[in-house]
C-alpha positions, 0 to 999 in steps of 0.5 A: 916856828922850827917846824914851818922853818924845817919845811920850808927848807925841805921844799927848797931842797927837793924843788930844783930835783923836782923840776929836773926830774920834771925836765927828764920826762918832758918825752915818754916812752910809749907817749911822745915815742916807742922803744923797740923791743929790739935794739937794730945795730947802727951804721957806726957804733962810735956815734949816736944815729939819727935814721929818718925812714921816708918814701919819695912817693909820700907827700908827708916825707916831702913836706917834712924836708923842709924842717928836716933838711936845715936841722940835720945839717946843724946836728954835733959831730957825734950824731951820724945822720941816715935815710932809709926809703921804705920799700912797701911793694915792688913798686917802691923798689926803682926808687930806693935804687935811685936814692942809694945810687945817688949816695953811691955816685955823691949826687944827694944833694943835686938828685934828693929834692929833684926826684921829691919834686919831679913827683909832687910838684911837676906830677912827672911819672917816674917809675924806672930805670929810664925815667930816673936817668934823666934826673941824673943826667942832669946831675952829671952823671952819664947814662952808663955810670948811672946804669952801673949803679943802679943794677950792681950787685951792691945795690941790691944789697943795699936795698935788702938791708933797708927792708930788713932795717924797716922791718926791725924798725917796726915802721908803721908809716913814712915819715918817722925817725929812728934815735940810735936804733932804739927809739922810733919817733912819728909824727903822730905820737911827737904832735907834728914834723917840729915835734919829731924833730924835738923828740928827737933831740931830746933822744939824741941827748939822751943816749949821749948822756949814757954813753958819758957814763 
């Protein structure tokens, strides 16, 4: 009888540690995500970044707005929230300047889902300069500030710094989401854009609990 008493008291000892460390690995590395093998430093070290790497061109970064925008809105104070267009190819370029000129000028909010749509709901072509300035126009920003922004030479450096981010990133398609510079979270590997977004959160609190320690 001691014996069967001594167990059972082991048992309900080691089962909540158990389902703790069942909780832990409810996401693996290699499974449900991939470590880079290099960590890619962060725009504010102070805070945990949330980095999705989209393309305006893909139809998946359009869809994946619609689950991404509301939960990126209600994220802590410590996760600092990026976007990084990828520039596969030259043709890419126009639209990265666009995007970074819209966070140069404050107009993301009335240019991000304006360009998205004008491409995959309207089929308007947009592939320059002058085609992207219709769009800010109507966002109320003159021909000429838009122009400034756009060709400036903190543009290009900021373009340059995203291709080298992707490239750290090791990004294999748009979109996918990058936890801190460290983890990279597709929709392949997480099982849909509301999976990504549950990858991500358990990352999220995953690097705030090393960085309480």
């Amino acid at each position: 009888m001691n014996h069967w008493i001594k167990r059972i008291t082991f048992l309900m000892l080691i089962l909540p540690m158990a389902m703790c460390q069942a909780e832990t690995e409810k996401y693996q590395a290699g499974v449900h995500y991939e470590v880079l093998p290099q960590p890619i430093r962060t725009a504010d070290a102070t805070k945990i970044e949330v980095n999705e790497v989209f393309s305006y061109t893909c139809g998946h970064c359009f869809n994946f707005e619609a689950v991404l925008h509301p939960w990126s809105k209600s994220l802590a104070a410590d996760v600092d929230f990026q976007q990084t267009p990828a520039v596969w190819q030259p043709s890419l370029e126009p639209f990265a300047r666009a995007y970074y000129s819209a966070v140069m000028l404050n107009v993301l909010d009335q240019t991000h889902m304006t360009i998205f749509e004008a491409l995959h709901v309207k089929k308007q072509p947009l592939r320059s300069e002058e085609d992207f300035a219709a769009i800010f126009d109507a966002a109320g920003v003159d021909g000429l500030r838009f122009s400034k922004a756009y060709n400036s030479f903190g543009m290009t450096s900021m373009v340059n710094q995203a291709k080298a981010r992707v490239r750290g990133y090791r990004v294999q398609g748009t979109p996918e989401v990058i936890v801190n510079g460290k983890y990279r979270v597709s929709s392949r590997n997480a099982g849909g854009f509301d999976g990504m977004l549950n990858v991500a959160d358990f990352l999220i609190e995953k690097e705030r609990s090393a960085k309480a320690k």
